[in-house]
TIVO-2410 file (N, C-alpha, C; in nm, 3 decimals):
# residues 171
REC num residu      c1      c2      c3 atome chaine
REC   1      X  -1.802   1.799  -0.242     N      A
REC   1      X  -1.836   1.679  -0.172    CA      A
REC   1      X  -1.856   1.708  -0.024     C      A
REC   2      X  -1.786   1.830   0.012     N      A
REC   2      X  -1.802   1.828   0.166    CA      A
REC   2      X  -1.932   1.852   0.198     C      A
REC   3      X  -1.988   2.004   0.103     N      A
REC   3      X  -2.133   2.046   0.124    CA      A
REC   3      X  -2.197   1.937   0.129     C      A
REC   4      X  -2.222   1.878   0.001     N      A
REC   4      X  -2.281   1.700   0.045    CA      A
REC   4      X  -2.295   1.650   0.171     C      A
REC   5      X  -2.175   1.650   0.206     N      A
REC   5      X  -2.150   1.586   0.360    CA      A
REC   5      X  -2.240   1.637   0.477     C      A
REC   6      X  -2.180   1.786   0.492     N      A
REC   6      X  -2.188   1.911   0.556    CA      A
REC   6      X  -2.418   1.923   0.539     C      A
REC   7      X  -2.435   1.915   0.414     N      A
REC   7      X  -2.593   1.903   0.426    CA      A
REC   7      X  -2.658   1.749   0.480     C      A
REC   8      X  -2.607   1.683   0.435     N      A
REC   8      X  -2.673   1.520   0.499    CA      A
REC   8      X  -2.651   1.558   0.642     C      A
REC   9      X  -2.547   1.594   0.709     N      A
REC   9      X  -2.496   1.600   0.841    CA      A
REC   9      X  -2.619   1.661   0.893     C      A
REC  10      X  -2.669   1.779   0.853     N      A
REC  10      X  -2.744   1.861   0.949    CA      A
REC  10      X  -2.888   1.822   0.945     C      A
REC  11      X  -2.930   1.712   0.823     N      A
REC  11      X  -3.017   1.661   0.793    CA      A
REC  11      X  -3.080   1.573   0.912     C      A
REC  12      X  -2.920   1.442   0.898     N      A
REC  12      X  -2.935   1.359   1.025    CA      A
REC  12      X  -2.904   1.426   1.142     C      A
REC  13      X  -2.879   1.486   1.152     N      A
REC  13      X  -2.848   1.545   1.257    CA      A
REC  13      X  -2.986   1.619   1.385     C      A
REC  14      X  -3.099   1.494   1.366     N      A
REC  14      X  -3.233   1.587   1.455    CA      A
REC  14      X  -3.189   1.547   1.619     C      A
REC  15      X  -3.099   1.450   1.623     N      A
REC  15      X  -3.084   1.444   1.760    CA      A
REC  15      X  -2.908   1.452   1.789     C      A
REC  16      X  -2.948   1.509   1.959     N      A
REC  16      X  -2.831   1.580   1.960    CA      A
REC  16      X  -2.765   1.481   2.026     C      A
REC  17      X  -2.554   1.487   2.011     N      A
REC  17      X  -2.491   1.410   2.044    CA      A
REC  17      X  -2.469   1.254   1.986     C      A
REC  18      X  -2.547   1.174   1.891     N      A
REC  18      X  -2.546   1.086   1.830    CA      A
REC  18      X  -2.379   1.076   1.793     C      A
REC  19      X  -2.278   0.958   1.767     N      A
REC  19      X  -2.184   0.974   1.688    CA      A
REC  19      X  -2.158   0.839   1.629     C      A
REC  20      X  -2.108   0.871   1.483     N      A
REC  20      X  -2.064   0.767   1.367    CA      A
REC  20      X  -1.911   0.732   1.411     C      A
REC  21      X  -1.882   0.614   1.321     N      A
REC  21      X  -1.755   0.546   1.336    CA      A
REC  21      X  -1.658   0.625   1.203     C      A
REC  22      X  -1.560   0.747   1.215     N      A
REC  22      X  -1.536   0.771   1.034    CA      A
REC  22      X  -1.355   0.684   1.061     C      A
REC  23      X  -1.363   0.701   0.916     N      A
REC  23      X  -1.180   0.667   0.925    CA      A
REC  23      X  -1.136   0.773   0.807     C      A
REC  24      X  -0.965   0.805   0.882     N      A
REC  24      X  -0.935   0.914   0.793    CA      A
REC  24      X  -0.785   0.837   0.758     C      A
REC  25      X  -0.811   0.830   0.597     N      A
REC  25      X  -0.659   0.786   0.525    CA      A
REC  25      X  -0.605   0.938   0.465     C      A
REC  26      X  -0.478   0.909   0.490     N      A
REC  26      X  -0.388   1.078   0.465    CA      A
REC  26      X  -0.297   1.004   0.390     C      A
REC  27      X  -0.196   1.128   0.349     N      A
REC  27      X  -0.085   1.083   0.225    CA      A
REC  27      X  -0.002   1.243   0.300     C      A
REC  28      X   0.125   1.207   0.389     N      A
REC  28      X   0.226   1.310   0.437    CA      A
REC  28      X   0.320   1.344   0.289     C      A
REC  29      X   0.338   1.481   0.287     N      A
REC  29      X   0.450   1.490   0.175    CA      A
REC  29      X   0.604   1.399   0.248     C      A
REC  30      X   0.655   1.351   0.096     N      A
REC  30      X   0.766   1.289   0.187    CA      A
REC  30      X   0.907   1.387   0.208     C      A
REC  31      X   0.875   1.492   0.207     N      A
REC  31      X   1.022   1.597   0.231    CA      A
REC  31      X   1.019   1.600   0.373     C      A
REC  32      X   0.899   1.605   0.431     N      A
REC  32      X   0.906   1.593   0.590    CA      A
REC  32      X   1.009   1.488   0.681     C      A
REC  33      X   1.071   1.498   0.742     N      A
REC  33      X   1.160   1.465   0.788    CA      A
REC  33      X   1.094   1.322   0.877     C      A
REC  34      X   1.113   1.240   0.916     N      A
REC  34      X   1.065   1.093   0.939    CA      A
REC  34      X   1.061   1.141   1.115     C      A
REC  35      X   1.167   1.184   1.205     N      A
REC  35      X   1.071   1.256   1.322    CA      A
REC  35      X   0.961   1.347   1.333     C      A
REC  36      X   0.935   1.391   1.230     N      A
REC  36      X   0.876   1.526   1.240    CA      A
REC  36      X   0.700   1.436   1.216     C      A
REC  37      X   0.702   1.345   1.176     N      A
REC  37      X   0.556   1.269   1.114    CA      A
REC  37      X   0.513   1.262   1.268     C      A
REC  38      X   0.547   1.199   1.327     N      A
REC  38      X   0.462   1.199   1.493    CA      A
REC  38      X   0.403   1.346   1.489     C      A
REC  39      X   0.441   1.492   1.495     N      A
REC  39      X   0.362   1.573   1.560    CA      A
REC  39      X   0.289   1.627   1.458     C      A
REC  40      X   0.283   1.565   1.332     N      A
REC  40      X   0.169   1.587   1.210    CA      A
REC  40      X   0.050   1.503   1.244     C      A
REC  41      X   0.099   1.336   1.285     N      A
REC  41      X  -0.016   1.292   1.326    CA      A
REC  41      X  -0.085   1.340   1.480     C      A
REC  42      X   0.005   1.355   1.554     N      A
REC  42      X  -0.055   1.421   1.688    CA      A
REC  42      X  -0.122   1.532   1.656     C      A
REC  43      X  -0.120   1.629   1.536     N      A
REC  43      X  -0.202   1.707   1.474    CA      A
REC  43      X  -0.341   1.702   1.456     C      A
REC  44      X  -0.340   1.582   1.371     N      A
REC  44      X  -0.467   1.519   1.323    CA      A
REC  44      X  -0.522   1.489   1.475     C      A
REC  45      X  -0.449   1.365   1.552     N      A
REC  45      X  -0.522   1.373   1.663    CA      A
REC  45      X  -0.596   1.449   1.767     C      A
REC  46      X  -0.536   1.554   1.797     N      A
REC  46      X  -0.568   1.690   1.837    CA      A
REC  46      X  -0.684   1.755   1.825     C      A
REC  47      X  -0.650   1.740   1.643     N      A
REC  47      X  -0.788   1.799   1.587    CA      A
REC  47      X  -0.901   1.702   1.650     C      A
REC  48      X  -0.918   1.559   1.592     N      A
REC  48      X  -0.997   1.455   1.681    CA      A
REC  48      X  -1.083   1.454   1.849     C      A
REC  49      X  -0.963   1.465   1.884     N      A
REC  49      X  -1.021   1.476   2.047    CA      A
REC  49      X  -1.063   1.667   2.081     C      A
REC  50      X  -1.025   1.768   1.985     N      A
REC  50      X  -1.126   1.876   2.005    CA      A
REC  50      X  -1.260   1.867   1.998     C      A
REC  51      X  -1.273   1.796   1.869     N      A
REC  51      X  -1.402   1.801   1.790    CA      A
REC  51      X  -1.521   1.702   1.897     C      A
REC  52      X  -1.404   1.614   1.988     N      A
REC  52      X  -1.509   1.506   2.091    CA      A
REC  52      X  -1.504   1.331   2.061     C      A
REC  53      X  -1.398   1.357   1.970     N      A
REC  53      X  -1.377   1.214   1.922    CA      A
REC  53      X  -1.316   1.137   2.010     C      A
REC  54      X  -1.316   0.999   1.978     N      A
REC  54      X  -1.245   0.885   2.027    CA      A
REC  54      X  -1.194   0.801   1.966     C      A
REC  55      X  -1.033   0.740   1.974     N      A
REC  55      X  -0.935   0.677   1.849    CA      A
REC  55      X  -1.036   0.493   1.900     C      A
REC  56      X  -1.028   0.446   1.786     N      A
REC  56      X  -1.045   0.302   1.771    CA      A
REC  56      X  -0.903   0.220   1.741     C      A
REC  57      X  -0.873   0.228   1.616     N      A
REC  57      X  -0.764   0.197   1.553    CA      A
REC  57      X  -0.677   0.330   1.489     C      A
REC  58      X  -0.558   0.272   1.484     N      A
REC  58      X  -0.490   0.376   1.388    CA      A
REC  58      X  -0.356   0.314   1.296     C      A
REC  59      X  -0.312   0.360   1.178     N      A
REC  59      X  -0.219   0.258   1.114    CA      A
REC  59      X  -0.130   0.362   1.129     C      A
REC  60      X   0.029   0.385   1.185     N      A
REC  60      X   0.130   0.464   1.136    CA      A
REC  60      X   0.181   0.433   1.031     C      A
REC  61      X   0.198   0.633   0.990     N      A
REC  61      X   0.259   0.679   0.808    CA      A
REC  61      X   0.367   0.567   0.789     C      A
REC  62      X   0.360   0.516   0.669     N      A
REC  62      X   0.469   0.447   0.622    CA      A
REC  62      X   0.521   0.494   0.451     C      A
REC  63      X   0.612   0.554   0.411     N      A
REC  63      X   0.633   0.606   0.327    CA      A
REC  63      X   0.587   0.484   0.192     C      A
REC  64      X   0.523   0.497   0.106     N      A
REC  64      X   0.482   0.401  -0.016    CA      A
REC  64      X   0.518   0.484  -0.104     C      A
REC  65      X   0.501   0.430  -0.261     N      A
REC  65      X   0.505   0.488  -0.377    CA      A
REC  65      X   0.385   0.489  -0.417     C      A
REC  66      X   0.339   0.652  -0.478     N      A
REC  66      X   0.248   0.663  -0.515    CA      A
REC  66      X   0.175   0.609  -0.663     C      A
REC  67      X   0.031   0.594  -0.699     N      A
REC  67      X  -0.015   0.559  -0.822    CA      A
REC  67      X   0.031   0.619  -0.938     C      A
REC  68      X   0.052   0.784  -0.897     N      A
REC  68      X   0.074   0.864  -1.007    CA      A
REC  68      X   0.136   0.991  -0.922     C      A
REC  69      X   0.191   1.090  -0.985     N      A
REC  69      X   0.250   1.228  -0.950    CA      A
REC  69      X   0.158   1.294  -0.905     C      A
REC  70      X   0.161   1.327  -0.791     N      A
REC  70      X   0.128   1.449  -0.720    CA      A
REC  70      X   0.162   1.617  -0.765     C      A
REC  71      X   0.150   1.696  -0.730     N      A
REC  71      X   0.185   1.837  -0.718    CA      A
REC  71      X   0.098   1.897  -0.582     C      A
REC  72      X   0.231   1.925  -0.491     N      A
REC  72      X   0.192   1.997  -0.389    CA      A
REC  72      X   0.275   2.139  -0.337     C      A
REC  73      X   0.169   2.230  -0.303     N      A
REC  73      X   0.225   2.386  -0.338    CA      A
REC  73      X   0.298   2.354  -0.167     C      A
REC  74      X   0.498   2.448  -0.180     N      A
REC  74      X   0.567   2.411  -0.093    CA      A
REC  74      X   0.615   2.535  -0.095     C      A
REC  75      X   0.565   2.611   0.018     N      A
REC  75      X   0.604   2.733   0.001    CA      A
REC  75      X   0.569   2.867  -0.142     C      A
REC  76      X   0.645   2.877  -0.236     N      A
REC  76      X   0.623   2.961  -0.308    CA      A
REC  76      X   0.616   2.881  -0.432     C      A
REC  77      X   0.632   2.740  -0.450     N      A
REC  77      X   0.618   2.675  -0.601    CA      A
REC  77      X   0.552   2.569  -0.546     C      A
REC  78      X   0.554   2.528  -0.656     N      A
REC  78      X   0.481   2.383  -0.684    CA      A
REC  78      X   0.601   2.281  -0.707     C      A
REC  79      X   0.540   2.142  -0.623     N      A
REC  79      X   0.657   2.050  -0.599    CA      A
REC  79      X   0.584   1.921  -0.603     C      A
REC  80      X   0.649   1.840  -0.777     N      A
REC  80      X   0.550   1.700  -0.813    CA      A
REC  80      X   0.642   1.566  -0.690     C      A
REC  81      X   0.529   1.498  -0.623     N      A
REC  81      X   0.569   1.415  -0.544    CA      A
REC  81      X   0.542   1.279  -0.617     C      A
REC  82      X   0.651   1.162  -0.646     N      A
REC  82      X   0.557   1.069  -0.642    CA      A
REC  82      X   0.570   0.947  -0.551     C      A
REC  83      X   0.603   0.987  -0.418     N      A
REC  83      X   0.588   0.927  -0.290    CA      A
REC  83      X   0.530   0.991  -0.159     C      A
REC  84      X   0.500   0.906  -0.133     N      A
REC  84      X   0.398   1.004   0.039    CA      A
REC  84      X   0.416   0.886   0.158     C      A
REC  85      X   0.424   0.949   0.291     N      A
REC  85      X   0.391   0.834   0.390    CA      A
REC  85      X   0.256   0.870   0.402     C      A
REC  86      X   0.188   0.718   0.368     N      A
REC  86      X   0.052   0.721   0.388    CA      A
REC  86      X  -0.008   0.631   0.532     C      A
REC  87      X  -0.097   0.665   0.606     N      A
REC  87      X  -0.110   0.586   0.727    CA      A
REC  87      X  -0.262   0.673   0.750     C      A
REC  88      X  -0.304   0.597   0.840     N      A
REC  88      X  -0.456   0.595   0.876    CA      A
REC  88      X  -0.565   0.619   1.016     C      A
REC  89      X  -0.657   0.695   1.007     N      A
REC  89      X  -0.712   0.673   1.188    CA      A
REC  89      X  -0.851   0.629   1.152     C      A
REC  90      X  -0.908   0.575   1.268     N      A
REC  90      X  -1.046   0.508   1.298    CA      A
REC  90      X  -1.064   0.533   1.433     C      A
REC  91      X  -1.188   0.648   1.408     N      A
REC  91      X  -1.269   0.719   1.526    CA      A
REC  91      X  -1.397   0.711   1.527     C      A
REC  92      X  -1.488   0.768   1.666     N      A
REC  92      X  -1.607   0.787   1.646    CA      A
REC  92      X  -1.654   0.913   1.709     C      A
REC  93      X  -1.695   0.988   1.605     N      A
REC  93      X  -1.716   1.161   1.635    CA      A
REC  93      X  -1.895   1.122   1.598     C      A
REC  94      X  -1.885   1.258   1.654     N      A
REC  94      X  -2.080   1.310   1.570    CA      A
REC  94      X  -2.017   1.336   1.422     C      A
REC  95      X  -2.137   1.344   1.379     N      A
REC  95      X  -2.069   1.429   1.208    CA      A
REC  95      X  -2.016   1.531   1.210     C      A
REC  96      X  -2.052   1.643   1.287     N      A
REC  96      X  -1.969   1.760   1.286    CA      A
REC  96      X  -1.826   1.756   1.276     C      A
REC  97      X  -1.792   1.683   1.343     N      A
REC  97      X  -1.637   1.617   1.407    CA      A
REC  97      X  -1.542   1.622   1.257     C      A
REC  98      X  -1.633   1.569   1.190     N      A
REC  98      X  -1.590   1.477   1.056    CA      A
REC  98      X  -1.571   1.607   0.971     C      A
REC  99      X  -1.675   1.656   0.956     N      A
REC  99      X  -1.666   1.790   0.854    CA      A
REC  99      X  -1.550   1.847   0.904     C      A
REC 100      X  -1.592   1.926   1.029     N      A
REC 100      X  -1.420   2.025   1.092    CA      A
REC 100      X  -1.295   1.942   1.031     C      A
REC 101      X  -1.290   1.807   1.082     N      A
REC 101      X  -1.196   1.749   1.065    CA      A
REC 101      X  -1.138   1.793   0.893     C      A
REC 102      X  -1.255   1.761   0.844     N      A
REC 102      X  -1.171   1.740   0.663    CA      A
REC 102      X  -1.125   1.920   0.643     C      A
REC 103      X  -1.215   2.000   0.687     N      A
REC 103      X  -1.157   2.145   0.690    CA      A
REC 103      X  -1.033   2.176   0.718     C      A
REC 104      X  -1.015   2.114   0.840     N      A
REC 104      X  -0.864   2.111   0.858    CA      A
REC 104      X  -0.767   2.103   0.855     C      A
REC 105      X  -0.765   1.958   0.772     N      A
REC 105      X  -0.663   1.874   0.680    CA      A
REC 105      X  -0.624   1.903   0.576     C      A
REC 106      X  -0.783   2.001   0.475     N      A
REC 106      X  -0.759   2.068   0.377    CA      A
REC 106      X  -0.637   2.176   0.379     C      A
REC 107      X  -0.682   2.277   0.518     N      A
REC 107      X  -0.576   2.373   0.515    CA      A
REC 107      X  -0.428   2.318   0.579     C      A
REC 108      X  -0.416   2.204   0.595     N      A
REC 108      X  -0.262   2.148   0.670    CA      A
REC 108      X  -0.195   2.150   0.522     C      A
REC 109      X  -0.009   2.262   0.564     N      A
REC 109      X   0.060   2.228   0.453    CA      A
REC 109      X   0.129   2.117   0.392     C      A
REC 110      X   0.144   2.007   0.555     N      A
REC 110      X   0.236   1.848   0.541    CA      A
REC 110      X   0.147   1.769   0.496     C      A
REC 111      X   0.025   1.774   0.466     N      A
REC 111      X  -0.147   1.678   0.429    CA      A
REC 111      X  -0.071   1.720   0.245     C      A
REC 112      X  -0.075   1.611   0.207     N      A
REC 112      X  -0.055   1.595   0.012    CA      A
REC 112      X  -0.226   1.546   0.011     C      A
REC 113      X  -0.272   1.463   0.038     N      A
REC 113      X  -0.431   1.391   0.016    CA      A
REC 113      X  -0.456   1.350   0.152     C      A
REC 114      X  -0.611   1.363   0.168     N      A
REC 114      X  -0.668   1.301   0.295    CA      A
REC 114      X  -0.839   1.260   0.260     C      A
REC 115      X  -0.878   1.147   0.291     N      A
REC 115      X  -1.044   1.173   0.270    CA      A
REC 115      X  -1.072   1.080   0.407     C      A
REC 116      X  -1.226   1.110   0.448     N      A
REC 116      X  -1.278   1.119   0.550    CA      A
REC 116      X  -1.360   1.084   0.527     C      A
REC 117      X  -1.409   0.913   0.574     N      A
REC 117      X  -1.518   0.878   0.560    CA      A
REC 117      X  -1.606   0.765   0.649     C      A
REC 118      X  -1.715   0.739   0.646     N      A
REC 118      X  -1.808   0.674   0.735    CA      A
REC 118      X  -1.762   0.558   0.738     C      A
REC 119      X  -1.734   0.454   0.834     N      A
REC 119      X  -1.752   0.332   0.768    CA      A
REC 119      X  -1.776   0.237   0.929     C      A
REC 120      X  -1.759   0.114   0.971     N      A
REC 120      X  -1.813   0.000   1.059    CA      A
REC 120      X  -1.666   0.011   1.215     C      A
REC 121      X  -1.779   0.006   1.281     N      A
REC 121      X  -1.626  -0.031   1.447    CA      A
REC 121      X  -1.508  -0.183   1.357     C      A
REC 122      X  -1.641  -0.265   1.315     N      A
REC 122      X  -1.482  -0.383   1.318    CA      A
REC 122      X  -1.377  -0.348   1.233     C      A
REC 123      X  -1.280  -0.492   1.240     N      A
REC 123      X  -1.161  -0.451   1.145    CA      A
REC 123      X  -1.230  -0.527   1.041     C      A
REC 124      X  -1.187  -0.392   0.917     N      A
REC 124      X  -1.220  -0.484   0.788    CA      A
REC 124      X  -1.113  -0.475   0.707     C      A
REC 125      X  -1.032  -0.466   0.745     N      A
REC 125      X  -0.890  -0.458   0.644    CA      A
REC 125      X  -0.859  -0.601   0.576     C      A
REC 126      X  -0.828  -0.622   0.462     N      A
REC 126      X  -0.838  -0.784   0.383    CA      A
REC 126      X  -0.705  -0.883   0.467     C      A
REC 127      X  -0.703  -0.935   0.567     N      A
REC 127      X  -0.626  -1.052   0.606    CA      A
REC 127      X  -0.540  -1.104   0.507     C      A
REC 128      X  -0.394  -1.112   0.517     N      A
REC 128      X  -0.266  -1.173   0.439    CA      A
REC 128      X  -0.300  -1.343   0.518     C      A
REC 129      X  -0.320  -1.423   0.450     N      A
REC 129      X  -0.306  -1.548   0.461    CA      A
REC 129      X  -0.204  -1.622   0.375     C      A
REC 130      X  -0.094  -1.692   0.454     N      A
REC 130      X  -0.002  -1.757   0.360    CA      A
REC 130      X  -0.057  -1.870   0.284     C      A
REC 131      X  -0.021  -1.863   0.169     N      A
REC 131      X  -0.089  -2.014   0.045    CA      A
REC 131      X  -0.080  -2.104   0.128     C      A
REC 132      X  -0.169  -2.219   0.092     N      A
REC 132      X  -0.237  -2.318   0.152    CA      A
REC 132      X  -0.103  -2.428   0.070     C      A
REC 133      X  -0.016  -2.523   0.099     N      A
REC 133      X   0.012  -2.615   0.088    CA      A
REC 133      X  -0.071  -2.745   0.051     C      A
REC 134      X  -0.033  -2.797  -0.086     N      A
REC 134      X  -0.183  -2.926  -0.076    CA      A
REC 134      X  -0.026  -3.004  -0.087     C      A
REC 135      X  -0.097  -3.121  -0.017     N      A
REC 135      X   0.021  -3.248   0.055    CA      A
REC 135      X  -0.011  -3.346  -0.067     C      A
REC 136      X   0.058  -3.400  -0.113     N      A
REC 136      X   0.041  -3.486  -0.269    CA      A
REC 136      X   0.092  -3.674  -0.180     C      A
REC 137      X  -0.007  -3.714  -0.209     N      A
REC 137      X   0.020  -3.891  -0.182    CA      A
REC 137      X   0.030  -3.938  -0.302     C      A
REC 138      X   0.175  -3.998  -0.282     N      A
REC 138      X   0.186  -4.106  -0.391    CA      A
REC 138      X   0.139  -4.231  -0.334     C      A
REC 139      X   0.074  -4.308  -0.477     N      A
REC 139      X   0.073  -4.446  -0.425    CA      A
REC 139      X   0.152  -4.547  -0.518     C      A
REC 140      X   0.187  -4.429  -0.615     N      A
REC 140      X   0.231  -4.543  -0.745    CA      A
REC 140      X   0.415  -4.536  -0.686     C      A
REC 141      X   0.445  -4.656  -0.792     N      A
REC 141      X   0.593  -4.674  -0.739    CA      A
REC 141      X   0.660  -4.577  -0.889     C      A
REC 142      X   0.813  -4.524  -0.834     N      A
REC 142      X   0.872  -4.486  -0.978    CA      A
REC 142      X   0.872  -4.580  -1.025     C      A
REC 143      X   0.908  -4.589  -1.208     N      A
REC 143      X   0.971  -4.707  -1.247    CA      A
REC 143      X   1.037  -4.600  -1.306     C      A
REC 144      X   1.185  -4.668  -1.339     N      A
REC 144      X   1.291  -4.572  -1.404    CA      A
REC 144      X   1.291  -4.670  -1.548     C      A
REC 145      X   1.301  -4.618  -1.636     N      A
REC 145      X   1.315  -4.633  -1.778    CA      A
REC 145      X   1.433  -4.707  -1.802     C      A
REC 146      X   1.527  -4.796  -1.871     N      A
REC 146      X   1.619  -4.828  -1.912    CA      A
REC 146      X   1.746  -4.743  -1.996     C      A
REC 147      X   1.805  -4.770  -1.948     N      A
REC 147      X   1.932  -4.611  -2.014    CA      A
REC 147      X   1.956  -4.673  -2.152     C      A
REC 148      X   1.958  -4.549  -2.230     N      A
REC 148      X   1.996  -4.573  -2.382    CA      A
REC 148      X   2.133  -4.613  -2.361     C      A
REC 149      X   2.172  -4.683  -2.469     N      A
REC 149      X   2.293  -4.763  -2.504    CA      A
REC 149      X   2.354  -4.670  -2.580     C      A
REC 150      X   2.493  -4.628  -2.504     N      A
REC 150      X   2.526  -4.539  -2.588    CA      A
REC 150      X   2.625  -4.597  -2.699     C      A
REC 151      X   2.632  -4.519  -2.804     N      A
REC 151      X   2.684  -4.578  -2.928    CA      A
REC 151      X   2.862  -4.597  -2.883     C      A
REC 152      X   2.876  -4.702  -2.974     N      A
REC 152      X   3.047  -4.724  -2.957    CA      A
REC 152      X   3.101  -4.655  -3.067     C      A
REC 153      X   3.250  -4.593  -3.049     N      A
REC 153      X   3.275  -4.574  -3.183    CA      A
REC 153      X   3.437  -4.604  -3.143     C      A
REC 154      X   3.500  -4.588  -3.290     N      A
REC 154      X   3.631  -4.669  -3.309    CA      A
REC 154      X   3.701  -4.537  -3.257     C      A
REC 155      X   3.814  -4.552  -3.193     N      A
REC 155      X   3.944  -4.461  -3.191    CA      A
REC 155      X   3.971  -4.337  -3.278     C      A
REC 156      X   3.954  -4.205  -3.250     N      A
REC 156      X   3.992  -4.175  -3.353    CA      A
REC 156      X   4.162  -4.104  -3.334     C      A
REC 157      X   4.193  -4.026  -3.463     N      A
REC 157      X   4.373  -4.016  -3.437    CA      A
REC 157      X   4.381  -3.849  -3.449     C      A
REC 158      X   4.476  -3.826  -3.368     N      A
REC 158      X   4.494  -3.712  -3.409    CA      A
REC 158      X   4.511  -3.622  -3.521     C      A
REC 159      X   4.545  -3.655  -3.610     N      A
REC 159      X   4.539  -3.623  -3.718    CA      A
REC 159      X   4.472  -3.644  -3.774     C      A
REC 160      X   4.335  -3.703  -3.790     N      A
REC 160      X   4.201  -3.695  -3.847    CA      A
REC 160      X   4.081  -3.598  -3.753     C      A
REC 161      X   4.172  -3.580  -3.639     N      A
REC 161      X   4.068  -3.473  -3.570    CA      A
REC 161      X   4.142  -3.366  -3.661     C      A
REC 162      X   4.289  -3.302  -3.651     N      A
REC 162      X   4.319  -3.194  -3.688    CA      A
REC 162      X   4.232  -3.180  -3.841     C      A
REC 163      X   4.241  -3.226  -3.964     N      A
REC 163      X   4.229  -3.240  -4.069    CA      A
REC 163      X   4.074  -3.215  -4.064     C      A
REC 164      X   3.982  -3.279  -4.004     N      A
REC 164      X   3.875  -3.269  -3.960    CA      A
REC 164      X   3.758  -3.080  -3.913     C      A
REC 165      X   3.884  -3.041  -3.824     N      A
REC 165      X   3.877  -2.885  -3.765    CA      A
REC 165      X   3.956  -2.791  -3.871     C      A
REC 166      X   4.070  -2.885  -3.975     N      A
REC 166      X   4.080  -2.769  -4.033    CA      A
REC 166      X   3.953  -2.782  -4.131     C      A
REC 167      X   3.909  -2.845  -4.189     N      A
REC 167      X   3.802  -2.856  -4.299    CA      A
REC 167      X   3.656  -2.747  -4.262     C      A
REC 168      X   3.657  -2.755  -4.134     N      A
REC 168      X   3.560  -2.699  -4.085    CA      A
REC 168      X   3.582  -2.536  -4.067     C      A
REC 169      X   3.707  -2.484  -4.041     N      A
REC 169      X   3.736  -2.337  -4.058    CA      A
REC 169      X   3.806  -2.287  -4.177     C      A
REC 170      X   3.814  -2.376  -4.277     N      A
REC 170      X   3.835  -2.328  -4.426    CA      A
REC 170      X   3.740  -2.306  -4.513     C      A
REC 171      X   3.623  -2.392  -4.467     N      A
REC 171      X   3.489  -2.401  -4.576    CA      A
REC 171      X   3.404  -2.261  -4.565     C      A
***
């Protein structure tokens, strides 16, 4: 997919200095220690402002649960994750920017997933709106129903209850 990229790039690419808006979503392994995520993303950034970029937006890693298990090589084995802090940047590089960039990320060992792609300056992230309340007018009045009459019954004696409960745990 990069060649893809990497050939369209040089395609559009007849004039010099032009630059696109990309955004890059990552997935940090979560063994990384929760200080240590700042100088992974200052990483990424780094890489960014080499390449000539400029930040728009950015979302900080927030550890989520993933869709499915990972496997990411950690040292000398393989280690299935199925959580990552995932968080996000929105820049505007030339294309080149973009390619280096995903090269880079590829070879980062704290990067579990990252993709890199074109997309608009505004925010398009889907807006949380709290449910809409619908306000209900009554116009009718209650009417309350009449209470059932409850049945009368005669006295009964103790000894027709007992006689009664024993009949019922002998049968």
């Amino acid at each position: 997919m990069v060649e893809a990229v990497a050939e369209k790039t040089q395609t559009d690419a007849s004039e010099e200095g032009f630059s696109r808006v990309y955004e890059i979503g990552y997935h940090i392994i979560p063994t990384v220690a929760e200080d240590k995520l700042e100088k992974i993303v200052g990483d990424i950034r780094s890489q960014i402002e080499k390449a000539g970029g400029s930040f728009i937006a950015e979302g900080a890693p927030s550890l989520m649960r993933l869709s499915y298990e990972m496997t990411a090589r950690e040292g000398d084995k393989n280690v299935v994750h199925d959580r990552g802090y995932f968080g996000w940047i929105k820049f505007e590089a030339n294309p080149e920017a973009a390619v280096l960039l995903d090269n880079a990320l590829r070879d980062h060992t704290s990067i579990l997933r990252h993709i890199v792609f074109k997309t608009v300056r505004e925010d398009t992230r889907a807006k949380m709106k709290a449910p809409t309340l619908r306000e209900v007018k009554r116009t009718d009045t209650i009417k309350t129903t009449p209470r059932r009459e409850e049945e009368v019954s005669a006295p009964v004696s103790e000894a027709d209850l007992d006689k009664a409960l024993e009949d019922l745990t002998t049968e």
